[in-house]
C-alpha angles and dihedrals in degrees: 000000000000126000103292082210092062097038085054093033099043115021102160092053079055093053100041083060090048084050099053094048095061097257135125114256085221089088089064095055091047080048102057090034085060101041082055101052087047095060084040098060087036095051090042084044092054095045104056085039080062100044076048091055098041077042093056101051087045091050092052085044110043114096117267099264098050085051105087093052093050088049095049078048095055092053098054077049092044096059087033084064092046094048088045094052088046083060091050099053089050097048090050097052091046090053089052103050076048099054087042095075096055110095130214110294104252114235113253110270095032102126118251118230141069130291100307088049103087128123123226121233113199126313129229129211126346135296107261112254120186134203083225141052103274122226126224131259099255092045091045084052106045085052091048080046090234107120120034112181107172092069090046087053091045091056110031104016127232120008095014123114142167104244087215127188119330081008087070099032078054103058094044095051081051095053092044103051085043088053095043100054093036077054097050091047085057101268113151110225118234137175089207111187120263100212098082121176111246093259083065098045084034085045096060099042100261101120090057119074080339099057088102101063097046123107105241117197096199094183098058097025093241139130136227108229115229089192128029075228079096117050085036092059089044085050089086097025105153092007131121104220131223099235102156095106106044143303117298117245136205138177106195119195113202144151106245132211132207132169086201087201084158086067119058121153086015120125097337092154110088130336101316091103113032140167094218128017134143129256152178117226129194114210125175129187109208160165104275080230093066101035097104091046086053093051100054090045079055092058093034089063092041088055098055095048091058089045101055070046086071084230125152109222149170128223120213138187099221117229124254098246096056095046104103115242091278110057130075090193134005135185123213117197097195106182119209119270105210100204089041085053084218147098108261122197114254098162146006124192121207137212098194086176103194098331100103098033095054082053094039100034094235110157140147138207118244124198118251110197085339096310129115110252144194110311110259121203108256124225123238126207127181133199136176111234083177155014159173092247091059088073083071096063093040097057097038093047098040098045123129124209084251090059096252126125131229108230112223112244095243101058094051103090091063087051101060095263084305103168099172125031103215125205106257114243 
């Protein structure tokens, strides 16, 4: 949830977020209305607990004959109470179906619209051309016998495949160059669950606009991640950090899972849009104050992976309108496609500033003058470092006119030394 102070103190900077991101400000007046008549049942409710309480101590010690009318007095109190703290619960669940639908406040400068309104930021490299005409990712890898999607199909349906071969040896040369530099920038490595309560998935903003694409197990109560972002952030649910010396880091490596139900008809050739893929995850609990610092040494880092990848990419500042409830900026590296003749998304990085910490209870205690102060909620960002869907890039930029692929230098020592991937006979 967002900072209640700046929701009663700044309302219109409340709503110009809400607008840009495409919602109505409406949601911001429903929100403060019912705020107020929270604080006002629970004033009302604390107050005749009070007059109870005063009521009580004159009852035990009033004379015996005036008894029977004070008592008389303290039931009608008493139901008065009861009726005042009904009114409580409902105006507090009323104010939180309300805040709920106030979404993170955007950063100044992030651009408002919806998903074709980003900004770009700056490019690297150049697209791929070839002197032949170039394959796509899925036919390069079924004749480097790396993707097959028909059995994947045959034992899980749509958007499944088996990774076979080079494809695996791929992904886990990807996850592993990906481990070993977020290790060595001091990035502790984690295998986080994937099975999460719904606080945790509620906490981090995936049962809002998201709730479709999320994995339910109705029968235990418990969600399938698409992203460790979740159990990470759950990792210090109601806990106060330790961040004087510095913010926590985690990479968490995890299979995801999403039902993509917002994306039908979308990318159903090959593994852009899948069910279930892997993925490394960057998340970093941290000082508001530093939150923006943290997010460009997120992309920084991204950056550099795709680079030694011998990728071209754009960066973009994604507009406000296509950020998910939870983020107040968020950064999209999209790498060209060759035979989509397009940029296509492998990672996004997130400041979430406050808005998961306030849901999850997530604070810290900075020093004043030396001194330990009052706890402050921390900000969380999140950031790939890998995934599944790079595989993509790789294949289609790297290709040669016999099928095989070039493998990036970088990416050779977790391959045995492997320089060309062959077709197989």
């Amino acid at each position: 949830m967002i900072d209640l102070a700046v929701l009663r103190a700044n309302p219109d900077l409340v709503k110009r977020s809400q607008e840009a991101r495409g919602e109505s400000p409406e949601t911001v007046d429903a929100a403060v209305a019912a705020d107020r008549d929270r604080r006002a049942a629970l004033t009302l409710f604390e107050e005749l607990r009070a007059t109870q309480n005063a009521h009580g101590k004159k009852v035990a010690q009033a004379p015996k004959d005036e008894k029977a009318a004070l008592v008389a007095q303290a039931k009608e109190l008493s139901d008065q109470v009861k009726q005042a703290q009904h009114a409580v619960t409902e105006a507090e669940q009323a104010a939180a179906e309300a805040l709920a639908r106030i979404e993170n406040i955007v950063i100044d400068g992030v651009p408002a619209g919806g998903e074709d309104a980003f900004v770009t930021l700056r490019t690297h490299g150049e697209p791929a051309s070839f002197p032949f005409d170039p394959l796509d990712h899925l036919t390069i890898g079924e004749k480097l016998g790396a993707i097959d999607m028909e059995r994947g199909a045959k034992v899980s349906g749509a958007r499944f495949t088996f990774l076979t071969g080079i494809g695996a040896r791929l992904e886990l040369a990807l996850m592993n160059l990906g481990l070993e530099r977020a290790v060595a920038a001091g990035f502790i490595p984690m295998i986080p669950p994937t099975l999460v309560r719904p606080e945790v998935m509620r906490g981090t903003g995936f049962l809002g606009q998201h709730a479709d694409e999320v994995y339910h197990l109705d029968g235990e109560d418990l969600y399938l991640v698409g992203t460790s972002e979740v159990p990470l952030a759950g990792y210090h649910m109601d806990e106060i950090l330790d961040l004087t010396a510095g913010a926590k880091r985690y990479a968490g490596w995890s299979t995801c899972y999403r039902r993509e139900a917002g994306a039908a008809g979308k990318d159903t050739r090959g593994i852009i849009r899948m069910h279930q893929f892997n993925k490394l995850e960057m998340f970093v609990y941290t000082t508001p104050e530093d939150a923006e610092a943290e997010h460009l040494r997120l992309v920084d880092m991204q950056e550099r992976m795709l680079q030694d990848l011998g990728l071209a990419y754009r960066v973009i500042d994604v507009a406000a309108g296509d950020l998910g409830s939870s983020a107040a900026r968020k950064y999209d590296i999209e790498a060209w496609v060759p035979t989509q003749g397009a940029y296509r998304e492998l990672t996004s990085t997130s400041n979430c500033t406050t808005y998961q910490a306030r849901r999850l209870d997530i604070r810290h205690r900075p020093l004043v003058d030396g001194q330990p102060g009052k706890t402050q909620f921390v900000a969380t960002l999140n950031g790939t470092l890998a995934t599944t869907r790079w595989i993509v890039a790789l294949l289609e930029t790297h290709q040669q006119e016999d099928g095989s692929v070039v493998i990036p230098e970088a990416l050779r020592p977790y391959l045995g030394g492997l320089e060309v991937a062959e077709p197989i006979a």
